[in-house]
C-alpha positions, 0 to 999 in steps of 0.5 A, a space after each residue: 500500500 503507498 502513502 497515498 493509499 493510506 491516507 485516502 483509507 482514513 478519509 470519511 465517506 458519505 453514501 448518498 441516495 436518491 430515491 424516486 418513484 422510477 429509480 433509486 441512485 447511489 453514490 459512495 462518495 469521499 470527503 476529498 469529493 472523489 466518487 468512489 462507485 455508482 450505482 442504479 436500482 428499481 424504484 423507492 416506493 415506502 409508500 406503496 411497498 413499506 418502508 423495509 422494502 424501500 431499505 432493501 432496495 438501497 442496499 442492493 443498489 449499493 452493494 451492486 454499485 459497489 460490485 461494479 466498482 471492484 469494491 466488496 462493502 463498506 469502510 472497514 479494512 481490506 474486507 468490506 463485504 458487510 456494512 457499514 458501507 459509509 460513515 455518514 449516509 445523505 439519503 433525500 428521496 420521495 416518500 419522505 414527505 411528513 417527519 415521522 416518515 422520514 424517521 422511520 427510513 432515517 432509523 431502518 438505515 441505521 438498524 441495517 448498519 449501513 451507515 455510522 449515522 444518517 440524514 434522511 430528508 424529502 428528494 426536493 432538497 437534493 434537487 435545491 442542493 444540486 441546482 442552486 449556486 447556494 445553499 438556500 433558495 427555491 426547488 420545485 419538483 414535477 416528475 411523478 408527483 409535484 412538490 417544493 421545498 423553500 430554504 432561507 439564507 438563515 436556515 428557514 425551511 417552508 415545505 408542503 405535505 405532498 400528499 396528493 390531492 388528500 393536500 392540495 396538490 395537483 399535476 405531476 406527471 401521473 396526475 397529468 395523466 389521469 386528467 388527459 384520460 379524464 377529458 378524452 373519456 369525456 370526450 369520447 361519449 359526449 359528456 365534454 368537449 372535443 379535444 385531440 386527447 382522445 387520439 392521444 390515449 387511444 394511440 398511446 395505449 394502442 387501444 380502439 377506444 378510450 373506453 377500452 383503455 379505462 377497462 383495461 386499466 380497471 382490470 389490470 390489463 393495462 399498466 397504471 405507469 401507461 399514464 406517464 406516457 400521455 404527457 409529453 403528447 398532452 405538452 405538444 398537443 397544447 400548441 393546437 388544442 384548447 383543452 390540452 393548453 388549459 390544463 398546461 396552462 393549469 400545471 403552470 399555475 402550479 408551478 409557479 403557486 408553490 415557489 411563490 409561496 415557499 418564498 412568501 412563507 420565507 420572505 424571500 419575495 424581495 430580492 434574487 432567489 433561485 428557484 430551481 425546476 426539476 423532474 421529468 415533466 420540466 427537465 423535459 424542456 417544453 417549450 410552451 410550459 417552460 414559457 408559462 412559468 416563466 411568465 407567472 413568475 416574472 408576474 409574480 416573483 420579479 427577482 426570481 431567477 430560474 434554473 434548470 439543475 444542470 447535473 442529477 439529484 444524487 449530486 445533491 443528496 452527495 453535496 448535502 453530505 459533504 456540507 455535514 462532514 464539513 468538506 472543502 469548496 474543491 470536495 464540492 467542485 469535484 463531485 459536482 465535476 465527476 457527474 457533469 462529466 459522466 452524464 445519466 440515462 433516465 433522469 426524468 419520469 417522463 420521457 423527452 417531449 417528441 418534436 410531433 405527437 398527439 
């Protein structure tokens, strides 16, 4: 072993995690900022699945990662099958919505040993982390589901419950595509108006009928996760249709309600705050909805700058694990380099808005 070797072995590491709807991401991180393995698993669920099969889903994805990289386990000695895989574990993801929910994933990481201790938070701060230039500011989410996340220069936090319509909310992307499928129905039997929703579901389902499609989805013939695939279609059919720009039109009010509001609660409404967009539905690009925000916000929080995180949410997750740890500003800019460099797959949802759809 050279004295480079040793000394890297007595630098502290952080796991971070990313879990979302579609995917959970790692990344064993040091404190110098070098990215030690990465890794992809299938989706973090704790709400549908169970907080114990949210868990096993990170510690396969690490351990795999940790294959990938040559690596067998954790921080201890030369045999590093078993954890703890990381000193300190920087877990943001969804499902950690109310605090107790968090504390419940927070302590079933501890109890695995995954790590020496652990923070666990809701994936909109990842999302903050990762997009802003610094530590405060604005993140508002659009993937699966909808929900932001408000951070003050002194450390203020303004959240939403994020549970759905149970707390207000509406869009996301599965939202989105439940009301395209709600119109095209009506559509189709006479109860609403016409509207070039109806092609949009019967071709994305392949499906004869709408009605075919709601029967399918009743009867579990056809995927609930189908509805995802509306909503790029929904977005390019928004330039031609009314019923399609009003509900485009309706996520942009939504957007914009939840940053306004996180800055109000913080009083950030006067002067420069970031607000950071991110989630397959606005990483996606559209322009007609990214025109509409931009909009709304000019209106209604002139000083707001918006921004698209350039690098994915697990750079956030490993940031807000370097800033527990204490490491330097070149720990940081070297994470943050190493994924710029080395971009994923997947990141969103959703998938990009085609040039014609619908």
């Amino acid at each position: 072993m050279t004295a480079a070797e040793g000394s890297d072995q007595r630098l502290r590491t952080i796991l971070a995690v990313d879990g979302g709807n579609s995917k959970t991401d790692v990344a064993l991180v040091r404190e110098d900022g070098a990215v030690l393995a990465t890794g992809r698993g299938p989706a973090f669920i704790p709400q549908s699945a169970g907080v114990v099969a949210a868990i096993d889903v990170v510690g396969d994805t690490v351990r795999q990662a940790l294959r990938d990289a040559g690596m067998s386990g954790g921080t201890s000695g030369d045999e590093r099958a078993a954890p703890p895989y990381a000193d300190h574990i920087a877990a943001y993801v969804a499902g950690a919505d109310l605090p107790i929910e968090e504390e419940r994933l927070r302590d079933e990481l501890l109890v695995r040993g995954y790590g020496r201790d652990a923070v666990v938070g809701n994936d909109t701060f990842a999302l903050l982390r990762a997009g802003a230039g610094t530590a405060w500011g604005v993140a508002v989410v659009c993937g699966a589901g909808i929900n932001a996340v408000g951070v003050s220069p002194s450390g203020g936090v303004a959240r939403f419950p994020a549970l759905g319509r149970l707390s207000g909310d509406w869009g996301g992307g599965f939202g989105l595509g439940e009301e395209t499928l709600w119109h095209a129905v009506r559509a189709e039997d006479g109860r609403g108006p016409a509207t070039v929703l109806t092609d949009v579901v019967r071709t994305c389902f392949g499906a004869a009928t709408v009605e075919d499609v709601v029967v399918g989805l009743h009867f579990g013939e056809l995927p609930m996760a189908g509805l995802h695939t509306l909503v790029p279609h929904l977005l390019s059919a928004a330039r031609h249709d009314a019923l399609a720009r009003s509900l485009v039109e309706r996520l942009a009010d939504e957007i914009a309600v939840l940053g306004v509001v996180a800055m109000r609660r913080l009083d950030l409404l006067g002067g420069p705050c970031e607000v950071v967009l991110g989630g397959g539905v606005l990483t996606a690009g559209d322009d007609l909805l990214m025109s509409l925000i931009a909009q709304r916000y000019a209106d209604q929080a002139p000083h707001a700058r918006l921004v698209v995180a350039d690098v994915p949410p697990i750079v956030g997750a490993a940031l807000l694990g370097l800033d527990r740890l204490g490491a330097s500003p070149e720990a940081h800019e070297r994470v943050r380099a190493y994924f710029l460099s080395s971009p994923r797959e997947g990141e969103g949802i959703v998938p990009p808005v085609p040039a014609q759809a619908g």
